[in-house]
C-alpha positions as CSV (number, residue, x, y, z in Angstrom):
1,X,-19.0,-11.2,-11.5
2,X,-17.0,-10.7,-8.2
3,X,-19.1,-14.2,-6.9
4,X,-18.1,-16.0,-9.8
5,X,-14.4,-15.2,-9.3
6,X,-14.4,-16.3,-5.5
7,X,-15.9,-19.3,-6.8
8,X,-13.2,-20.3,-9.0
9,X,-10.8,-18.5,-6.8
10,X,-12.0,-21.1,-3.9
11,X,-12.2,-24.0,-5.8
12,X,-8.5,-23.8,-7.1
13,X,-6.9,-22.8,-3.2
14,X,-9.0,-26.5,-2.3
15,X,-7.8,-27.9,-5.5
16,X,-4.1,-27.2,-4.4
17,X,-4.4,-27.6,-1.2
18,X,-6.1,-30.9,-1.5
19,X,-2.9,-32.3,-2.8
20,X,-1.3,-33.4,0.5
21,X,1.8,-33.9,-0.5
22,X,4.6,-33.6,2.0
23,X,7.4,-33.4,-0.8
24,X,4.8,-30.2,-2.5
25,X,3.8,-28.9,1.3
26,X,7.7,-28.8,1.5
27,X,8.7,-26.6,-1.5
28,X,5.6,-23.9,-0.6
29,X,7.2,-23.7,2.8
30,X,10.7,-23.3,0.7
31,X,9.8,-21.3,-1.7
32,X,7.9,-18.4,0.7
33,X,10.9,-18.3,2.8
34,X,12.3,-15.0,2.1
35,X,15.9,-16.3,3.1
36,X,15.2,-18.2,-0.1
37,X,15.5,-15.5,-2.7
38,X,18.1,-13.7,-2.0
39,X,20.7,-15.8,-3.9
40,X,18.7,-15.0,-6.5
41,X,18.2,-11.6,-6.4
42,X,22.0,-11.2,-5.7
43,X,22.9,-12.7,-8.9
44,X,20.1,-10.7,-10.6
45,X,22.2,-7.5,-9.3
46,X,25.4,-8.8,-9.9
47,X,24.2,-9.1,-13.7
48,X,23.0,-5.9,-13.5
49,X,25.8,-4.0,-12.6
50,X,28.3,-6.1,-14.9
51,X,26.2,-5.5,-18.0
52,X,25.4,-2.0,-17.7
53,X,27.2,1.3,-16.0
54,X,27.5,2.2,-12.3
55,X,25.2,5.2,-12.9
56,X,22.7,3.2,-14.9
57,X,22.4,0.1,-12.8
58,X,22.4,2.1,-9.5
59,X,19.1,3.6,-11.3
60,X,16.9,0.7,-12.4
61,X,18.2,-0.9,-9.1
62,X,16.6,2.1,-7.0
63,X,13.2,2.1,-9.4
64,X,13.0,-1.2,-8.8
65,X,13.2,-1.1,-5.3
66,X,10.9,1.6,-5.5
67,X,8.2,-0.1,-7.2
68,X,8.8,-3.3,-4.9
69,X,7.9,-1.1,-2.4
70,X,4.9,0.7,-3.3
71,X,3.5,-2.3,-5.0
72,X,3.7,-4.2,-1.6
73,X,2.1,-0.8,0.1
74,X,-0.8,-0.6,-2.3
75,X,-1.3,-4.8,-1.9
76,X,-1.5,-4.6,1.8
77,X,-2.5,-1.2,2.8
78,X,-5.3,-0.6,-0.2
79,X,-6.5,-4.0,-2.1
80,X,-6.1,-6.8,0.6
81,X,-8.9,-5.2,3.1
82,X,-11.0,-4.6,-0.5
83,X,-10.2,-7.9,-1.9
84,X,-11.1,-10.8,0.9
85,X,-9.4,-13.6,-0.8
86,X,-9.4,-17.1,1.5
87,X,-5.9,-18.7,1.9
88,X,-4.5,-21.9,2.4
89,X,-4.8,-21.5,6.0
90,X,-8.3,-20.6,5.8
91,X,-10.6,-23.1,7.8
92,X,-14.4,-22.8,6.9
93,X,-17.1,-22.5,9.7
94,X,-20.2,-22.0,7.4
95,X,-20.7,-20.3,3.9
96,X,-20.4,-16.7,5.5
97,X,-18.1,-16.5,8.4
98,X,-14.6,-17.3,7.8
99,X,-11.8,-18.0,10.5
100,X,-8.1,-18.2,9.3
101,X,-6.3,-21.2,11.3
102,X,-3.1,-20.1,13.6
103,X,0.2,-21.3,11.7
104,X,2.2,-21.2,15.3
């Protein structure tokens, strides 16, 4: 099962990746910018606090920072060392040793 899903898992990474589009390679490097969002998220609170009360906006705006943050814990601390998944920056050597290529 777990095979079978790095299979597909692989062959859609190469399948995007093997765009080369400089107008697409632009917009990733956009979009993951985390500079990017926060227009976004700023309206997103803005909305919150105009639709609902002070005391009930300050709420879900601390549950949702809270979940934020132990999602991100449990992605990075618990399921990415479980969970090898290749990147786009992953470089192949042979079908069993894999060596991530140096964005700097």
């Amino acid at each position: 099962m777990i095979e079978s899903l790095e299979i597909v898992d692989r062959q859609i990474v190469l399948f995007i990746n093997g765009f080369h589009n400089s107008w697409s390679d632009q917009f990733m490097w956009i979009v993951s910018q985390r500079v990017t969002w926060i227009p976004f998220y700023l309206i997103l609170i803005f909305l919150l606090y105009q639709k609902h009360t002070v005391k009930t906006s300050s709420f879900v705006l601390i549950l949702i920072v809270a979940m934020v943050a132990l999602t991100d814990f449990l992605s990075v601390q618990l399921f990415k060392e479980f969970f090898f998944t290749i990147s786009p920056f992953t470089q192949f050597t042979n079908e069993r040793s894999i060596t991530f290529a140096s964005i700097r």
